[in-house]
SEKOL-740846 format. One record per residue (C-alpha): z, x, y; chain. Coordinates in steps of 0.25 Angstrom, whole numbers, plus 2048, in hexadecimal, padded with zeros to 3 digits. Each point is the difference from the previous one (the first is absolute). Layout:
residues N
SITE / Z / X / Y / A
...
//
This chain:
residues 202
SITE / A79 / 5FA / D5F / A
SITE / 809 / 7F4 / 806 / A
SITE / 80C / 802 / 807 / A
SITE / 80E / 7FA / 7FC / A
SITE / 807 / 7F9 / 80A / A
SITE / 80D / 7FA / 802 / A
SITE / 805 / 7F5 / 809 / A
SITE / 810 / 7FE / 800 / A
SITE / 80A / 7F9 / 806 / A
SITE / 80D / 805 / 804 / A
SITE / 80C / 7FE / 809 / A
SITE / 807 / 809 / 80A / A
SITE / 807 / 806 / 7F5 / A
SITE / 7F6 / 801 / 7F7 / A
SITE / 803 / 7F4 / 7F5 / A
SITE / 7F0 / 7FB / 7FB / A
SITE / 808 / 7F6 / 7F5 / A
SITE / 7FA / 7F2 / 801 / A
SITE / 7FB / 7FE / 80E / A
SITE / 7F7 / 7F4 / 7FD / A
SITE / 80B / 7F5 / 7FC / A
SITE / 80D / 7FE / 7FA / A
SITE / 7FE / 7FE / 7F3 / A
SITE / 7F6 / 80C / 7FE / A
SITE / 809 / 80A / 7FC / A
SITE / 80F / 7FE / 7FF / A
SITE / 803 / 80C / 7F6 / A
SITE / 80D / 808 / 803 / A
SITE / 805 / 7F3 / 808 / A
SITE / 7F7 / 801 / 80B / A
SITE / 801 / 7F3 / 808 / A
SITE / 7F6 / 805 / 80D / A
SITE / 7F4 / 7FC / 7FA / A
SITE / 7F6 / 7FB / 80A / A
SITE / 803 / 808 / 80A / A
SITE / 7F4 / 803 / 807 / A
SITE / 7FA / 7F3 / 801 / A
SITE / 807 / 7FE / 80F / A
SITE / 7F6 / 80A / 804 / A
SITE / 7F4 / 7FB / 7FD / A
SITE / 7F9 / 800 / 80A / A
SITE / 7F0 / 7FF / 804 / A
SITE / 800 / 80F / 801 / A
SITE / 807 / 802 / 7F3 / A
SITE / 7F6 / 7F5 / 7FA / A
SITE / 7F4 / 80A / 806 / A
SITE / 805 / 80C / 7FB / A
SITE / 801 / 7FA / 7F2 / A
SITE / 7F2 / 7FB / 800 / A
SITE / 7F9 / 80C / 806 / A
SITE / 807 / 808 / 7F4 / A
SITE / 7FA / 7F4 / 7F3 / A
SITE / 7F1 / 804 / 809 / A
SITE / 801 / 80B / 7FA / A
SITE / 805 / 800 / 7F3 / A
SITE / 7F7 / 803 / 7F4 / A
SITE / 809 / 7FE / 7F4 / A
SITE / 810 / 7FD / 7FF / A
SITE / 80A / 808 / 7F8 / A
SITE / 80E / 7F8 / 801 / A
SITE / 80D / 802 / 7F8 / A
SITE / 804 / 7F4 / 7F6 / A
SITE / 80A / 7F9 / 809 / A
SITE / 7F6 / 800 / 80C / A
SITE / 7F6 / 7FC / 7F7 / A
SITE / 807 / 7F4 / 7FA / A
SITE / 803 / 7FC / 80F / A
SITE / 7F2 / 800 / 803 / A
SITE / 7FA / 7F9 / 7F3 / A
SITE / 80A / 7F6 / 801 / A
SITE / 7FA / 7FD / 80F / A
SITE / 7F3 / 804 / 805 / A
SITE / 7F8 / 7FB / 7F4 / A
SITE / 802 / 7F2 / 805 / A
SITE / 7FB / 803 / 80D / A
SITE / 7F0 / 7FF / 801 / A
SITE / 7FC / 7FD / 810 / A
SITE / 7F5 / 809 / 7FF / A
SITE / 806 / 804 / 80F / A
SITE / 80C / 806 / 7FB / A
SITE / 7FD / 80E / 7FF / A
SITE / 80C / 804 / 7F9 / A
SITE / 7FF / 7F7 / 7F5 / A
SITE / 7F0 / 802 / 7FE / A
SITE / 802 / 80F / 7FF / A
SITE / 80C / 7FE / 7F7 / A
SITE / 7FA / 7F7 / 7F6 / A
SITE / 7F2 / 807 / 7FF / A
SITE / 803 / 80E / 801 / A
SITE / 806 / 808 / 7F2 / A
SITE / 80F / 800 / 7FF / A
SITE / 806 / 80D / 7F9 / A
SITE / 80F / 7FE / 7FA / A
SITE / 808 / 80B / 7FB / A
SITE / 808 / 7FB / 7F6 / A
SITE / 807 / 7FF / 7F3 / A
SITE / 804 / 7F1 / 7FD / A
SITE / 7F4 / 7F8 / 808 / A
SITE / 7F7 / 7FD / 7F4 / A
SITE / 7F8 / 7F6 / 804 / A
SITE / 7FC / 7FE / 80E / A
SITE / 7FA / 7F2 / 803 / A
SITE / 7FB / 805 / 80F / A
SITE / 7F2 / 801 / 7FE / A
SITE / 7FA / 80F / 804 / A
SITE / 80E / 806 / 7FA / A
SITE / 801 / 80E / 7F9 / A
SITE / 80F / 804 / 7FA / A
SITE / 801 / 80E / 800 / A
SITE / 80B / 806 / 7F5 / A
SITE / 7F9 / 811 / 7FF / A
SITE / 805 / 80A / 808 / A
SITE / 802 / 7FB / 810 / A
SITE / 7F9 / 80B / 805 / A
SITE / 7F5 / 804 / 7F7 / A
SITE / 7FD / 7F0 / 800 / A
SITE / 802 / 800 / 811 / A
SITE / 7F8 / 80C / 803 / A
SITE / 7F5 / 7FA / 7F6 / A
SITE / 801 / 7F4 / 809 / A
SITE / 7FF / 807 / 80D / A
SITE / 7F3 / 807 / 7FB / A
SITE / 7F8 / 7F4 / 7FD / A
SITE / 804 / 7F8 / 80B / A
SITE / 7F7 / 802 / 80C / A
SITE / 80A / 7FB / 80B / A
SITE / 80E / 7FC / 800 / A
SITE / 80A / 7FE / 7F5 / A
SITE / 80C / 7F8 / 806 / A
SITE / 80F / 7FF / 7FD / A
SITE / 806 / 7F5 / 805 / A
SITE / 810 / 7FF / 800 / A
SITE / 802 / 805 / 7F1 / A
SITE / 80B / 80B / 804 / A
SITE / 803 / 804 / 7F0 / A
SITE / 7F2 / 804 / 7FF / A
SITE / 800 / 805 / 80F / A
SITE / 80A / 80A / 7FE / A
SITE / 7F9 / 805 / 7F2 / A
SITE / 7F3 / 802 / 807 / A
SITE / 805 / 807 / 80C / A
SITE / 807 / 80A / 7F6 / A
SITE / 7F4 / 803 / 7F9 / A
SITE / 7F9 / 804 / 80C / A
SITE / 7F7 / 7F3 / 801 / A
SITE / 801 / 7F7 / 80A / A
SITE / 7F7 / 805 / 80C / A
SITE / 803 / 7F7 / 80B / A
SITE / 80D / 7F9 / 805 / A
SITE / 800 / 7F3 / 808 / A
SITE / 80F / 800 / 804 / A
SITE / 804 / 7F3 / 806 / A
SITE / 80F / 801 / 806 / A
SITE / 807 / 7F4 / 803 / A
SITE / 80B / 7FE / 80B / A
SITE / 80B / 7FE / 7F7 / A
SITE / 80C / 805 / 7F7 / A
SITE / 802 / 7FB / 7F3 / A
SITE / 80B / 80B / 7FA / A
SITE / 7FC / 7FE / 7F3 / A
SITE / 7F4 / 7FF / 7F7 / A
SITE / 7F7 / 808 / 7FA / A
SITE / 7F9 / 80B / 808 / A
SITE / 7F2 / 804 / 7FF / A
SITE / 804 / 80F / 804 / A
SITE / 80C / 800 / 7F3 / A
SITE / 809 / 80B / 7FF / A
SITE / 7F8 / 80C / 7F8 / A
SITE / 7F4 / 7FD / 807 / A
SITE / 7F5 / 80B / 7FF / A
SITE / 800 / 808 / 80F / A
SITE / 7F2 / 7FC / 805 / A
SITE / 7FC / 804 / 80D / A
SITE / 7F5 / 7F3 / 808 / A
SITE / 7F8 / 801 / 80C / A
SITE / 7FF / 7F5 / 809 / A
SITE / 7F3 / 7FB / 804 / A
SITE / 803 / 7F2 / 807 / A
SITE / 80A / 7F6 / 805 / A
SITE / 805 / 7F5 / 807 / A
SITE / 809 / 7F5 / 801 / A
SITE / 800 / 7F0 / 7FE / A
SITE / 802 / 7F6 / 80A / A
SITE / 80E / 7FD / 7F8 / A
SITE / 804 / 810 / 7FF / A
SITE / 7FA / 803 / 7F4 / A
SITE / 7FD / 80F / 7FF / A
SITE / 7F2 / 804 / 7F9 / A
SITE / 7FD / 80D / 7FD / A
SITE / 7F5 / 807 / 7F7 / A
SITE / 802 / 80E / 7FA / A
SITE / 7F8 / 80A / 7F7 / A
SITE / 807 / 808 / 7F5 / A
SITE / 800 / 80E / 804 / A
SITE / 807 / 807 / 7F4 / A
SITE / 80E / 805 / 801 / A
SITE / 808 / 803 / 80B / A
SITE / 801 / 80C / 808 / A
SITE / 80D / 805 / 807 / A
SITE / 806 / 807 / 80A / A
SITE / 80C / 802 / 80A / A
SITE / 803 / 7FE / 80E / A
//
């Protein structure tokens, strides 16, 4: 059974709306988009390739997915790992409106998100990445799904956005089991999904 991982972006507090450019997501007035590009560093670059080495099959919301197809089709150096895993590797979409994907390797799912994603997870043999995609991030970790969390923090507030962690969240208790910090102060931290939370007092 393969493992469900998710890599995200976020600021200090939190906001995970449109970090790859301006134009990317501007719903609810957001005007920050892009706002991690400055921080892109070789190390960030490393991380992100060490991650597309090991993926297996992709599982990406509808916005990140029309990002992506409108891009990395059009990349074909053989050297570009990203793009090579992207366009030869099966693409899953949970969606209701996208009817006729023209990325090659592209399956829409429209049953039930987790029936279909547990389904998934059984018959891929290594990892199924999310990439960005916080709508279906947030549905997955409420259903108890996403196995492994790559938390990528960046130094800086925005003070508004969407949030990856959205009020009503689902309490979820992590383990971390590795870290480290870019050249530029970019945070990366990996965590496995324990369960719920335990509590205490002091």
């Amino acid at each position: 059974m393969g493992k469900l991982t998710l890599t995200a972006f976020v600021t200090l507090d939190g906001v995970h709306q449109a970090q790859g450019g301006p134009e990317e997501d501007r719903s609810g007035g957001f005007d920050h988009g892009g706002w991690s590009v400055p921080y892109g560093d070789e190390d960030f670059g490393r991380f992100v390739t060490d991650g597309f080495s090991r993926v297996d099959a992709f599982l990406l919301g509808r916005r990140t997915y029309e990002i992506f197809a409108g891009y990395w089709p059009k990349i074909t150096d053989p050297d570009n790992l990203i793009a090579t895993k992207l366009n030869a590797l099966p693409k899953y979409v949970p969606s209701s409106t996208l009817t006729e994907p023209g990325w090659q390797g592209t399956t829409v799912i429209t049953g039930d998100l987790g029936k279909e994603v547990t389904a998934l997870k059984e018959r891929t043999e290594g990892e199924l990445q999310v990439h960005g995609s916080a709508t279906l991030a947030q549905s997955l970790f409420a259903l108890g799904l996403i196995d492994t969390l790559h938390l990528m923090t960046f130094p800086v507030v925005l003070g508004a956005g969407r949030r990856l962690f959205a009020e009503g969240a689902v309490p979820t208790a992590f383990r971390h089991t590795g870290g480290t910090t870019t050249g530029a102060g970019v945070t990366i931290h990996t965590y496995e999904r324990e369960g719920r939370p335990t509590y205490g007092s002091y």
